[in-house]
PDB file with one MODEL, atoms N, CA, C and O in Angstrom:
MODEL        1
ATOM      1  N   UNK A   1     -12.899   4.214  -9.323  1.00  0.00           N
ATOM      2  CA  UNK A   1     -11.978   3.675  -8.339  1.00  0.00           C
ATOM      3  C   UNK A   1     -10.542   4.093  -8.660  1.00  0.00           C
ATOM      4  O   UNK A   1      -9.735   4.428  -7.793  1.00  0.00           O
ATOM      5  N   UNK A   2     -10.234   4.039 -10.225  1.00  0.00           N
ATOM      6  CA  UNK A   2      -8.606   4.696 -10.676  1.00  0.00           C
ATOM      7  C   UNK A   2      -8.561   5.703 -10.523  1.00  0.00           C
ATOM      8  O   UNK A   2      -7.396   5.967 -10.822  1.00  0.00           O
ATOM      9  N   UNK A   3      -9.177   6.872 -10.147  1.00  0.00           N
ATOM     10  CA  UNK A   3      -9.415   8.416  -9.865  1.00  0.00           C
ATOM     11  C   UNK A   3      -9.154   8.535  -8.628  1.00  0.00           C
ATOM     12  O   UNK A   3      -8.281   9.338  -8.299  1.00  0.00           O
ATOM     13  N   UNK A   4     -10.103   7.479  -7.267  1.00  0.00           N
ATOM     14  CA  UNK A   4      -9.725   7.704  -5.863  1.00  0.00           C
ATOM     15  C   UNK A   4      -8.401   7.040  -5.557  1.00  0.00           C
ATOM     16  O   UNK A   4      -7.960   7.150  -4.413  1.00  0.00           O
ATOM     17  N   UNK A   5      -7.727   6.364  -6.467  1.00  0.00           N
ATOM     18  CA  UNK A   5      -6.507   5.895  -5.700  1.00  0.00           C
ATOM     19  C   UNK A   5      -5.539   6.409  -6.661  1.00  0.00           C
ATOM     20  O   UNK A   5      -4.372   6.026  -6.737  1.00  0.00           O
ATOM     21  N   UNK A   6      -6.116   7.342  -7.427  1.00  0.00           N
ATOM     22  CA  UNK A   6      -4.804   8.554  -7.418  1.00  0.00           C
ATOM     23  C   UNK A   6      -4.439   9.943  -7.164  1.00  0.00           C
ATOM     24  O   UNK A   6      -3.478  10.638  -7.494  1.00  0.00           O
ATOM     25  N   UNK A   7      -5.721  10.180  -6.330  1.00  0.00           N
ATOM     26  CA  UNK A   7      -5.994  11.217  -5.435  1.00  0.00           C
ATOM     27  C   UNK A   7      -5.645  10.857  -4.411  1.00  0.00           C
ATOM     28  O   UNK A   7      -5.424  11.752  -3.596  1.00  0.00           O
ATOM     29  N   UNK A   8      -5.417   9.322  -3.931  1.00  0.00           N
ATOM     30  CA  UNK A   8      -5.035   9.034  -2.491  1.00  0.00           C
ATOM     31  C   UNK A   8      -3.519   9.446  -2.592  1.00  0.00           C
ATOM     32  O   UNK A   8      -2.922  10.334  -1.984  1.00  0.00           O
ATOM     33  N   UNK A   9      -2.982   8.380  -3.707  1.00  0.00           N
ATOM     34  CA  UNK A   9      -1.490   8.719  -4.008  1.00  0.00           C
ATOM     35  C   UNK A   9      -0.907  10.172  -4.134  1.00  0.00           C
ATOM     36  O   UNK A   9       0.253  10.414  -3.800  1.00  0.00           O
ATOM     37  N   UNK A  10      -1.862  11.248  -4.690  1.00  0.00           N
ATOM     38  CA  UNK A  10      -1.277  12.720  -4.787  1.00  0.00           C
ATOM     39  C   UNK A  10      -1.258  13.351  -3.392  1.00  0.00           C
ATOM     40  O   UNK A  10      -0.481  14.246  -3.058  1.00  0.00           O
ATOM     41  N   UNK A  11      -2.358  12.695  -2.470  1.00  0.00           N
ATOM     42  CA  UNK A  11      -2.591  13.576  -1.632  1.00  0.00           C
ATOM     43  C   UNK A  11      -1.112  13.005  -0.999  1.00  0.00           C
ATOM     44  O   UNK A  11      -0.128  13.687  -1.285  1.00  0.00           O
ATOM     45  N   UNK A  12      -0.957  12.121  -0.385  1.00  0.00           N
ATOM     46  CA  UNK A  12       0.519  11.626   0.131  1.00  0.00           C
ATOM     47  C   UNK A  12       1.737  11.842  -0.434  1.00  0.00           C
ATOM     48  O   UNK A  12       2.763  11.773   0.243  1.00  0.00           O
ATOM     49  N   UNK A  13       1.746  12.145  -1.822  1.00  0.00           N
ATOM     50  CA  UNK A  13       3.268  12.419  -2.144  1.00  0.00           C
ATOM     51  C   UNK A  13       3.853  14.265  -1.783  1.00  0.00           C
ATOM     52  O   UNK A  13       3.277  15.351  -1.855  1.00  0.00           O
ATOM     53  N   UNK A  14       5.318  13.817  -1.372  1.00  0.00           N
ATOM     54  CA  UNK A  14       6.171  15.308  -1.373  1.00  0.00           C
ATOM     55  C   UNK A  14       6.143  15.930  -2.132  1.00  0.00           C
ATOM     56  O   UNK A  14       5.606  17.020  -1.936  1.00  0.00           O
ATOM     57  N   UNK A  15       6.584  15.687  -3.188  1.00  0.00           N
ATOM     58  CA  UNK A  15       7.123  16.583  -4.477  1.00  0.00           C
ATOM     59  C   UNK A  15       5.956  15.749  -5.822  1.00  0.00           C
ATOM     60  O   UNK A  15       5.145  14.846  -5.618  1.00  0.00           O
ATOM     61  N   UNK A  16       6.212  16.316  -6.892  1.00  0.00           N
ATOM     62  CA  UNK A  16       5.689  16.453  -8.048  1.00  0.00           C
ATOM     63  C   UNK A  16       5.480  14.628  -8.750  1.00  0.00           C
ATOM     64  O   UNK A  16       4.546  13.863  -8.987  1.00  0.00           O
ATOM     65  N   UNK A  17       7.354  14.621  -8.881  1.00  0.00           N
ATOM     66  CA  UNK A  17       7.766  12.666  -9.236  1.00  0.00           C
ATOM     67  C   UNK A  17       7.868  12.097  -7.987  1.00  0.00           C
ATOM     68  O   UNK A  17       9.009  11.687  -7.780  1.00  0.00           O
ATOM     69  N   UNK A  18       6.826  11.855  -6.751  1.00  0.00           N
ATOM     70  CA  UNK A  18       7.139  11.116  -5.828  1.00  0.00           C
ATOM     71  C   UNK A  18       7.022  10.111  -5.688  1.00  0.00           C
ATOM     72  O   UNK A  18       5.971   9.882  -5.090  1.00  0.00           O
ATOM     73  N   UNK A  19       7.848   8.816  -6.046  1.00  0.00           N
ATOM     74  CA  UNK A  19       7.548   7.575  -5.668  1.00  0.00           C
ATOM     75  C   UNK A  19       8.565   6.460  -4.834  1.00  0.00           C
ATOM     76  O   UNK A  19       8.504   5.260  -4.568  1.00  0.00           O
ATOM     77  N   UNK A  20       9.259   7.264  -4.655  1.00  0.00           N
ATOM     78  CA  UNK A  20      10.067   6.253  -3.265  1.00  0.00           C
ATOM     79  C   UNK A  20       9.669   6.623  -1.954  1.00  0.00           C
ATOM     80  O   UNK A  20       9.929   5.849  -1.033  1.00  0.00           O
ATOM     81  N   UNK A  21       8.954   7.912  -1.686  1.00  0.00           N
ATOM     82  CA  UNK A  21       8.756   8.205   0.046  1.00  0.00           C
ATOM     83  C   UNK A  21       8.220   7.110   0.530  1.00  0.00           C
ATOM     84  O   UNK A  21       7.971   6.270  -0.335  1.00  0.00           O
ATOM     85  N   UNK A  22       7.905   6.767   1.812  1.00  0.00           N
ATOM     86  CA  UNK A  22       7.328   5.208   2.449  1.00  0.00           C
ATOM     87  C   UNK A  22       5.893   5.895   2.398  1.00  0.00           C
ATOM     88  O   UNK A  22       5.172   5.049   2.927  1.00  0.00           O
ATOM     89  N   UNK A  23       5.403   6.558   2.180  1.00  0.00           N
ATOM     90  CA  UNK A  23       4.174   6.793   2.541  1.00  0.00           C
ATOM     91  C   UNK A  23       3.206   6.220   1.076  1.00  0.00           C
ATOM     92  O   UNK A  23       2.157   5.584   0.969  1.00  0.00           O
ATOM     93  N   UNK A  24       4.200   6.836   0.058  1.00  0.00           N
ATOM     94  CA  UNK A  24       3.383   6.440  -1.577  1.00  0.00           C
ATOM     95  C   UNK A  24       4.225   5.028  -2.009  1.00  0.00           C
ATOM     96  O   UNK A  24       3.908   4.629  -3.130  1.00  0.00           O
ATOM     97  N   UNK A  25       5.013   4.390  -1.469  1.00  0.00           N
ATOM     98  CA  UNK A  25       5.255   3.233  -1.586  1.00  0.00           C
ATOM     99  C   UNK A  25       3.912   2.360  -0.870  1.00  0.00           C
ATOM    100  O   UNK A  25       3.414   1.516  -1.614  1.00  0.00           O
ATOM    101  N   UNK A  26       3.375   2.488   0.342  1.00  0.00           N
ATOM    102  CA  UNK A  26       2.797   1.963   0.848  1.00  0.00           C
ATOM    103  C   UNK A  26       1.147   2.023   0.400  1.00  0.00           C
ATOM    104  O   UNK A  26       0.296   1.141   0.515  1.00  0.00           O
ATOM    105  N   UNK A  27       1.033   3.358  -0.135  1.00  0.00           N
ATOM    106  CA  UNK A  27       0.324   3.235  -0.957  1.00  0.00           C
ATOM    107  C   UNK A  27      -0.265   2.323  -2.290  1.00  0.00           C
ATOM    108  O   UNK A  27      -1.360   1.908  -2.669  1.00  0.00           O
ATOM    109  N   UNK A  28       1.047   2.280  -2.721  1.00  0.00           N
ATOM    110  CA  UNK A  28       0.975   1.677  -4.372  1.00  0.00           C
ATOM    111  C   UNK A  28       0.426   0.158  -4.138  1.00  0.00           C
ATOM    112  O   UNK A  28      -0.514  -0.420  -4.682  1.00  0.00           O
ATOM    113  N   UNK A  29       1.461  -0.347  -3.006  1.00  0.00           N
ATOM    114  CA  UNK A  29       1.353  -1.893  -2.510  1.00  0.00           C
ATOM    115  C   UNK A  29       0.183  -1.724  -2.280  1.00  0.00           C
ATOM    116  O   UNK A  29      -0.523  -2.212  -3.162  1.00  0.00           O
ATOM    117  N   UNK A  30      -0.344  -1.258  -1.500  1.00  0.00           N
ATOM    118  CA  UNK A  30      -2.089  -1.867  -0.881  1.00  0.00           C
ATOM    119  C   UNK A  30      -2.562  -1.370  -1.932  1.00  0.00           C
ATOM    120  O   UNK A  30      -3.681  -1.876  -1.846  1.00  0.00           O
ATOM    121  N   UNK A  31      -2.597  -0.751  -2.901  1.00  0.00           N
ATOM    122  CA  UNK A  31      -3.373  -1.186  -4.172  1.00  0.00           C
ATOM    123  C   UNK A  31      -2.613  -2.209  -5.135  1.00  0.00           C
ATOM    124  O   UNK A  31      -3.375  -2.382  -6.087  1.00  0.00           O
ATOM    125  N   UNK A  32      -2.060  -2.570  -5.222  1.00  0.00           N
ATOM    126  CA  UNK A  32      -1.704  -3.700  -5.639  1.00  0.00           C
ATOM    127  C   UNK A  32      -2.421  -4.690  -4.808  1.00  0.00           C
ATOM    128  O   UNK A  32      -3.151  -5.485  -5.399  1.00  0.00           O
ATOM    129  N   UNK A  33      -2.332  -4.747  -3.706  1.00  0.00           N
ATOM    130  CA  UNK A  33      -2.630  -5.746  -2.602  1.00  0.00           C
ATOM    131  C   UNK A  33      -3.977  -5.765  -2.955  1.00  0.00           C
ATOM    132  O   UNK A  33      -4.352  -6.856  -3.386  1.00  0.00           O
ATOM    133  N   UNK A  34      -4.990  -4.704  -2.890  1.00  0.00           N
ATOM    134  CA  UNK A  34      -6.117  -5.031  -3.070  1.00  0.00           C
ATOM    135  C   UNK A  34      -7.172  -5.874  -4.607  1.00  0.00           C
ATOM    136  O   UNK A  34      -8.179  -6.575  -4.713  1.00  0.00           O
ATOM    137  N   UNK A  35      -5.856  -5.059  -5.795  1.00  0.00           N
ATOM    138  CA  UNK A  35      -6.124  -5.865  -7.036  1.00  0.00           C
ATOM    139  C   UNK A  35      -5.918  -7.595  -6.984  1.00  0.00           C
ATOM    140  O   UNK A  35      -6.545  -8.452  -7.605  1.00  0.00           O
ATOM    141  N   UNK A  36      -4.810  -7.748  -6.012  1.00  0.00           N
ATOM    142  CA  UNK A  36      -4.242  -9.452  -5.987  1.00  0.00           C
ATOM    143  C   UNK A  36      -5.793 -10.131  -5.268  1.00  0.00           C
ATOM    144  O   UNK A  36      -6.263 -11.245  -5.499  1.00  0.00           O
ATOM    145  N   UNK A  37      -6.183  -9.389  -4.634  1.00  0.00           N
ATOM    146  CA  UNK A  37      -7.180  -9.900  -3.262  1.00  0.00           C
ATOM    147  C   UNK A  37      -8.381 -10.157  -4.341  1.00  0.00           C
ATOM    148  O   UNK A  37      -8.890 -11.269  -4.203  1.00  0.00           O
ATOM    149  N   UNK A  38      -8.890  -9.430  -5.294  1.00  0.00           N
ATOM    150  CA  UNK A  38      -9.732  -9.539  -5.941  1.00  0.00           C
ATOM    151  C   UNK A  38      -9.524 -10.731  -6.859  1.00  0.00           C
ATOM    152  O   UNK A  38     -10.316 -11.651  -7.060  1.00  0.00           O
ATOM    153  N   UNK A  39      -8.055 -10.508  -7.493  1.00  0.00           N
ATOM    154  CA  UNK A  39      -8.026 -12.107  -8.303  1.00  0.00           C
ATOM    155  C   UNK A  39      -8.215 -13.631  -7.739  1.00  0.00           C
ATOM    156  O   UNK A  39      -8.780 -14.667  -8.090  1.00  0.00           O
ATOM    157  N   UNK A  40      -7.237 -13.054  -6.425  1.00  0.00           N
ATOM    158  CA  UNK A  40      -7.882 -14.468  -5.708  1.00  0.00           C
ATOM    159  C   UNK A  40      -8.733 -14.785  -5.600  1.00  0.00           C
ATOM    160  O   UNK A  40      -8.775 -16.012  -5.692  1.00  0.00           O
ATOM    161  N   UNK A  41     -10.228 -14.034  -5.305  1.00  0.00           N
ATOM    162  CA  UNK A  41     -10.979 -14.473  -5.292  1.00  0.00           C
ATOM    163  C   UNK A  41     -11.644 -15.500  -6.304  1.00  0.00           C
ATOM    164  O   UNK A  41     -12.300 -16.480  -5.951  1.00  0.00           O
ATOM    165  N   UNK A  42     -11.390 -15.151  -7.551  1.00  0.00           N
ATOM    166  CA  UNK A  42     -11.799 -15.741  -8.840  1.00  0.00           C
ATOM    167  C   UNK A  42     -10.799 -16.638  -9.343  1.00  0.00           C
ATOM    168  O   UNK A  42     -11.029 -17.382 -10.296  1.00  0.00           O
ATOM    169  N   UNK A  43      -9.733 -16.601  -8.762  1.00  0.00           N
ATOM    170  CA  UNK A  43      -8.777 -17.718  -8.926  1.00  0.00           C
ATOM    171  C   UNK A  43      -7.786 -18.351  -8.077  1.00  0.00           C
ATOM    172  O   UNK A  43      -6.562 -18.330  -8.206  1.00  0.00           O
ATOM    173  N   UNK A  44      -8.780 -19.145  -6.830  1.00  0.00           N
ATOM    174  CA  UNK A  44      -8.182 -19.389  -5.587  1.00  0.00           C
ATOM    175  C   UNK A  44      -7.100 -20.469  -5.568  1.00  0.00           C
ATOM    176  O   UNK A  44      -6.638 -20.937  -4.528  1.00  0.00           O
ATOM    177  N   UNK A  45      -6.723 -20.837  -6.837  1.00  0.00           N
ATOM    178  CA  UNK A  45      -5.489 -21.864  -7.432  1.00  0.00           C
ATOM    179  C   UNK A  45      -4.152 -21.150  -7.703  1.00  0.00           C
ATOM    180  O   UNK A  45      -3.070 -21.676  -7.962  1.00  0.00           O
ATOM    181  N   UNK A  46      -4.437 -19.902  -7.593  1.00  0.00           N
ATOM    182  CA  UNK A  46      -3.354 -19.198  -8.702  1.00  0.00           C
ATOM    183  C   UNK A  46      -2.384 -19.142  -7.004  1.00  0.00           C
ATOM    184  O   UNK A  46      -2.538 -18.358  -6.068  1.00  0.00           O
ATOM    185  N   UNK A  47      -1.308 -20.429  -7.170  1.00  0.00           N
ATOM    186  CA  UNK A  47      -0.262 -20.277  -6.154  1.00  0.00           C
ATOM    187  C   UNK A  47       1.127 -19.602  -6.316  1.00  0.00           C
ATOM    188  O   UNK A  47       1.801 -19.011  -5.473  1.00  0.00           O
ATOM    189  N   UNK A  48       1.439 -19.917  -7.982  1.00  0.00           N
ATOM    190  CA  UNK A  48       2.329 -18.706  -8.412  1.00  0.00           C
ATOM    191  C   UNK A  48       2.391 -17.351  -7.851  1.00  0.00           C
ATOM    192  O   UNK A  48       3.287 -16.677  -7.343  1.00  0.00           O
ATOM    193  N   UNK A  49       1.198 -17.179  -8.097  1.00  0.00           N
ATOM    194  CA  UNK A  49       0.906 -15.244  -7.700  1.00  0.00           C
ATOM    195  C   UNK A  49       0.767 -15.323  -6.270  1.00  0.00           C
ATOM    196  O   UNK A  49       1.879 -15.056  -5.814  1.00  0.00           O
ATOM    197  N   UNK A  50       0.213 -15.482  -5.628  1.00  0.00           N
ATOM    198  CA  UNK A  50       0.480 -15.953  -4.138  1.00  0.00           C
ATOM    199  C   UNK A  50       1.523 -16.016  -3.475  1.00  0.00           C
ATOM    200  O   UNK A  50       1.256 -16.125  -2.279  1.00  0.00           O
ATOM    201  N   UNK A  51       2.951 -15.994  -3.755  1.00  0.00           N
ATOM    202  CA  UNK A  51       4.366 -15.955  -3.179  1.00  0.00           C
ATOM    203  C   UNK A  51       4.713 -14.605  -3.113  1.00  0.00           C
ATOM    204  O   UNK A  51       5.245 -14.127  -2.112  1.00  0.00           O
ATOM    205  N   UNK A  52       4.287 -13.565  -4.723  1.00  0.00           N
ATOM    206  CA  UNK A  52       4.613 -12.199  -4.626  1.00  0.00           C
ATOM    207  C   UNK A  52       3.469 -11.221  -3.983  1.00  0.00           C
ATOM    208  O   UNK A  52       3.357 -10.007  -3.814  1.00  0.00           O
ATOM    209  N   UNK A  53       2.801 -12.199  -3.753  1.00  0.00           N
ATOM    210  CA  UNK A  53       1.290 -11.230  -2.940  1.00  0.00           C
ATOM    211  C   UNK A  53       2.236 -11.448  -1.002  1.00  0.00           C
ATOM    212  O   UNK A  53       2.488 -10.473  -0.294  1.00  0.00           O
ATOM    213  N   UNK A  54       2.433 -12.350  -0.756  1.00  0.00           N
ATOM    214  CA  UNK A  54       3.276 -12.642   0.499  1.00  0.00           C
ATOM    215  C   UNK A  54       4.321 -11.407   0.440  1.00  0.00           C
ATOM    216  O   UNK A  54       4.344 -10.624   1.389  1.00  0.00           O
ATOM    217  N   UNK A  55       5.047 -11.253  -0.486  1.00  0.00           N
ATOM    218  CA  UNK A  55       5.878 -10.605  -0.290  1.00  0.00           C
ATOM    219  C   UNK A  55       5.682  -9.291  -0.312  1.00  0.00           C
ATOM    220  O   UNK A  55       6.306  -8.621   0.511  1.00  0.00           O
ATOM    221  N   UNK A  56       4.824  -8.658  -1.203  1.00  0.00           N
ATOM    222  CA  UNK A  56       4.041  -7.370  -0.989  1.00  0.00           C
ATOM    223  C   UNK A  56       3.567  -6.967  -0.128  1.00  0.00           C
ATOM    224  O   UNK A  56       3.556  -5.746   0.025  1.00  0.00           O
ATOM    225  N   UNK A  57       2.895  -7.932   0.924  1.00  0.00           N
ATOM    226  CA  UNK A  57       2.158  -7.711   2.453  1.00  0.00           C
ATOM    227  C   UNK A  57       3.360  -7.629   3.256  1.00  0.00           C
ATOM    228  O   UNK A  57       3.155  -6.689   4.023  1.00  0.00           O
ATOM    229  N   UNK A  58       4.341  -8.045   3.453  1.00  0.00           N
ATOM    230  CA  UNK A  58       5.643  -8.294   4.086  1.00  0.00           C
ATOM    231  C   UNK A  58       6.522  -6.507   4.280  1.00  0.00           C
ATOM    232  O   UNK A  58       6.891  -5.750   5.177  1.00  0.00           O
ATOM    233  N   UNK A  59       6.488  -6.587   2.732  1.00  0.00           N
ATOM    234  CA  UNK A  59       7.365  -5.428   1.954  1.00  0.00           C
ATOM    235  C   UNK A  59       6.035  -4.313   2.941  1.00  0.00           C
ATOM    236  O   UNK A  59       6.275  -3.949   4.092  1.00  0.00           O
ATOM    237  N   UNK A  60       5.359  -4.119   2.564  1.00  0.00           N
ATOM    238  CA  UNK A  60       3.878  -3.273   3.654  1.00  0.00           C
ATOM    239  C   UNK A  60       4.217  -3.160   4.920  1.00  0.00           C
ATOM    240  O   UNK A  60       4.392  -2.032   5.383  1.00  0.00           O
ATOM    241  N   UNK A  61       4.352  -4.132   5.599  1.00  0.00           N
ATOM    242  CA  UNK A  61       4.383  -4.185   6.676  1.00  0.00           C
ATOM    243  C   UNK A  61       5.596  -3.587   7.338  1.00  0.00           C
ATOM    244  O   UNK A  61       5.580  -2.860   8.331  1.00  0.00           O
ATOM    245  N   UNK A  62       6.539  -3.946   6.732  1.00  0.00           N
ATOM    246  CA  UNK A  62       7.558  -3.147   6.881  1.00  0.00           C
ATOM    247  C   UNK A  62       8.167  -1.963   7.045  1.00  0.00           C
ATOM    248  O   UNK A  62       9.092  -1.562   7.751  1.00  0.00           O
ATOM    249  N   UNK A  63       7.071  -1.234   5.815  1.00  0.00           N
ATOM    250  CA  UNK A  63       7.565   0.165   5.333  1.00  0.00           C
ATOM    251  C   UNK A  63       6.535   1.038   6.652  1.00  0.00           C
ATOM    252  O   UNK A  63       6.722   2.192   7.038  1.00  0.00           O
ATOM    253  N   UNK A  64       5.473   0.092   7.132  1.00  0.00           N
ATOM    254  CA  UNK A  64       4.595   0.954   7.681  1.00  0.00           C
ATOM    255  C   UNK A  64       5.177   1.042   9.251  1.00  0.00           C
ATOM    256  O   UNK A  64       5.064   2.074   9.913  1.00  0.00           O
ATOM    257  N   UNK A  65       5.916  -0.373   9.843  1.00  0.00           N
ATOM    258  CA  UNK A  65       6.969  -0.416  10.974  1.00  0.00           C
ATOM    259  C   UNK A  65       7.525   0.895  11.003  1.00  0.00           C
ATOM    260  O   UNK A  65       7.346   1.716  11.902  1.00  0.00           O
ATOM    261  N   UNK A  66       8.165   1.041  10.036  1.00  0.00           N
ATOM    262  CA  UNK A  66       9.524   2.009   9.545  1.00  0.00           C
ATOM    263  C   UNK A  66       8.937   3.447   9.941  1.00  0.00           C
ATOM    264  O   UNK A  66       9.286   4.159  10.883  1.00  0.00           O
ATOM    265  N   UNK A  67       7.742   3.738   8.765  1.00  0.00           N
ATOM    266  CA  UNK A  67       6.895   4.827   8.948  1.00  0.00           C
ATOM    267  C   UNK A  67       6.690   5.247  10.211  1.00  0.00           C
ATOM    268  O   UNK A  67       6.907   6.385  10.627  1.00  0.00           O
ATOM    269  N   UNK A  68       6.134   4.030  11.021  1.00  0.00           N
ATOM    270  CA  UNK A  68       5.683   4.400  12.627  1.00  0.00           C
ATOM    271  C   UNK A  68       6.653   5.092  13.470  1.00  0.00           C
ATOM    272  O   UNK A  68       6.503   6.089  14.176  1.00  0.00           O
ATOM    273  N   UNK A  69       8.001   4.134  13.189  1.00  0.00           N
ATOM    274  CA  UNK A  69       9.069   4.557  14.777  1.00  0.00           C
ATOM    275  C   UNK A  69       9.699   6.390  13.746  1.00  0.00           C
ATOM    276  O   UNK A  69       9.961   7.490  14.233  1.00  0.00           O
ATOM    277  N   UNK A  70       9.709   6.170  13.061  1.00  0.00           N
ATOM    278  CA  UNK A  70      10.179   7.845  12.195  1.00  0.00           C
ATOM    279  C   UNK A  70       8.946   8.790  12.195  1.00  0.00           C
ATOM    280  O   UNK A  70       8.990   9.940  12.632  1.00  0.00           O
ATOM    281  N   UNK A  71       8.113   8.346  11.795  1.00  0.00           N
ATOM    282  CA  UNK A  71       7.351  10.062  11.786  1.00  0.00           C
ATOM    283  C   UNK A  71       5.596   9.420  11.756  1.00  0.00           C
ATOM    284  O   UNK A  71       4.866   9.204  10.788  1.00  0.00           O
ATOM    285  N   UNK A  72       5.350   9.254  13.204  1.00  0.00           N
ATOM    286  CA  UNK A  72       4.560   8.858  13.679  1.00  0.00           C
ATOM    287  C   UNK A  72       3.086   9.643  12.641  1.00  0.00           C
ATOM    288  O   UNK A  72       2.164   9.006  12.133  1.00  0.00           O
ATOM    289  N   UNK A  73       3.232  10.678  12.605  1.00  0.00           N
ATOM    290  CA  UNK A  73       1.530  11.699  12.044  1.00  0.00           C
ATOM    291  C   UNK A  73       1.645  11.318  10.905  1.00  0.00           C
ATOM    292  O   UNK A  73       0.533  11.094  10.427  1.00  0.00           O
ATOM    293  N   UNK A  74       2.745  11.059   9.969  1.00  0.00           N
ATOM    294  CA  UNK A  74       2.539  10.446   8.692  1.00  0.00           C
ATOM    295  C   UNK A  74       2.063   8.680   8.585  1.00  0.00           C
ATOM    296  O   UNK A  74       1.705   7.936   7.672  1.00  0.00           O
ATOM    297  N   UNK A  75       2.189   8.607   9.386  1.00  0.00           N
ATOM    298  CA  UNK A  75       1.411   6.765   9.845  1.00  0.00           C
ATOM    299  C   UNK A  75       0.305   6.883   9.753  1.00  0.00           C
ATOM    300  O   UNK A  75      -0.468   6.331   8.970  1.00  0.00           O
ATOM    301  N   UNK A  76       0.055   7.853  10.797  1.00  0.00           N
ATOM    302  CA  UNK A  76      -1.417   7.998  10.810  1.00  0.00           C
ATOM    303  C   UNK A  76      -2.108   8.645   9.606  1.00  0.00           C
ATOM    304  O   UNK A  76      -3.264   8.387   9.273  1.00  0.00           O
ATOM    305  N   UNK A  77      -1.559   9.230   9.185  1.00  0.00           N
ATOM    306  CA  UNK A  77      -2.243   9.809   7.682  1.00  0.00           C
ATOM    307  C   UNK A  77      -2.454   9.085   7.016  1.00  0.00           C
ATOM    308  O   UNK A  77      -3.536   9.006   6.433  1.00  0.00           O
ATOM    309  N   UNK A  78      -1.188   8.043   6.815  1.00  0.00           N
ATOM    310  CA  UNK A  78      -1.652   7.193   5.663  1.00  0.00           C
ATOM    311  C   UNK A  78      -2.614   6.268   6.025  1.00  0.00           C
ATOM    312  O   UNK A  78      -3.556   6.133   5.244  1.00  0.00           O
ATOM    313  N   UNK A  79      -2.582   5.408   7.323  1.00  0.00           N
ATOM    314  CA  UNK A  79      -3.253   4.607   7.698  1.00  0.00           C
ATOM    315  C   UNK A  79      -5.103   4.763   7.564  1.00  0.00           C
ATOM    316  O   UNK A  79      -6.001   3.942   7.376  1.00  0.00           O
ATOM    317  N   UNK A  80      -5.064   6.383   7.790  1.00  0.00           N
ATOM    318  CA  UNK A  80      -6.675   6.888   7.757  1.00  0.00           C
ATOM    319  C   UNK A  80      -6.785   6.704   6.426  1.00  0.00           C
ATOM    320  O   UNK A  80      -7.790   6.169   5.959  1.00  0.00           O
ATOM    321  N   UNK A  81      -5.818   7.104   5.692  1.00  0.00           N
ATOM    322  CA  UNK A  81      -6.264   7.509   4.064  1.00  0.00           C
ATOM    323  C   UNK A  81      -6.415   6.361   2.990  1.00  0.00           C
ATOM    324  O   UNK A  81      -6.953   6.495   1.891  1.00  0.00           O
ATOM    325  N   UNK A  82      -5.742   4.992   3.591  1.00  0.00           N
ATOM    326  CA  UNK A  82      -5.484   3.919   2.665  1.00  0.00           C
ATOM    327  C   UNK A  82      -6.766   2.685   3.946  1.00  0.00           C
ATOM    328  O   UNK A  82      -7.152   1.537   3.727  1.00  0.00           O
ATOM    329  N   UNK A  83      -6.966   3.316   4.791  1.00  0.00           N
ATOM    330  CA  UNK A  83      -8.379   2.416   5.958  1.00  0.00           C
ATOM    331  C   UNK A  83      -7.675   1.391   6.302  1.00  0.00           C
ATOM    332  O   UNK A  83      -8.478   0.523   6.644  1.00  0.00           O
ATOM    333  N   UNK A  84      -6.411   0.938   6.419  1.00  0.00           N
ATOM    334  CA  UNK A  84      -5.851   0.310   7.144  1.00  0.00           C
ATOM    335  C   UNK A  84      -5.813   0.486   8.613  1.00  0.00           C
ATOM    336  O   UNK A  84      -5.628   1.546   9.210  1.00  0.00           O
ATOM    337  N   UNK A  85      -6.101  -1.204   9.345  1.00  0.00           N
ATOM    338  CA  UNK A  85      -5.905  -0.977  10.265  1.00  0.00           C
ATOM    339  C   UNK A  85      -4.619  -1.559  11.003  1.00  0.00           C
ATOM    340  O   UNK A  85      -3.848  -2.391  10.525  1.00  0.00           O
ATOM    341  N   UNK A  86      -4.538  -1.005  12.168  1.00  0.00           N
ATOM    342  CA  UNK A  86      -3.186  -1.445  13.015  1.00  0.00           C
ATOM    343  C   UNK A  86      -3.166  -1.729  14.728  1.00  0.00           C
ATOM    344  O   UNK A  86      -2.119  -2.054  15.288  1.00  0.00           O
TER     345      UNK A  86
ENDMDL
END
């Protein structure tokens, strides 16, 4: 699984050190997002972690807004590549 989601991340980045473009930002989060999703499951108390999981989906949502009205085919790339839907 650490192999396909850093082949997802290479395939989306510009350059070599890419990690601010919105495309591998949005990346990183929904794997983050998906590691938080798994803890919850096994620890449906943990409300601490739960405020920065809000804010990660938020921070997502955002970047992918952003993504859309600027450069529509890179939305869609990522969206196919990370199975998000919209």
């Amino acid at each position: 699984m650490l192999c396909l989601n850093k082949q997802i991340i290479e395939s989306l980045r510009l350059h070599l050190n890419d990690t601010g473009s919105s495309a591998v930002q949005i990346a990183i989060l929904t794997l983050k997002i998906k590691s938080l999703t798994k803890h919850f499951r096994k620890f449906p108390k943990d409300y601490s972690s739960k405020l920065g999981f809000i804010k990660m989906i938020a921070k997502r949502k955002k970047l992918l807004k952003y993504l859309q009205l600027n450069d529509n085919n890179m939305y869609i790339t990522v969206t196919s590549a990370l199975g998000l839907r919209k």
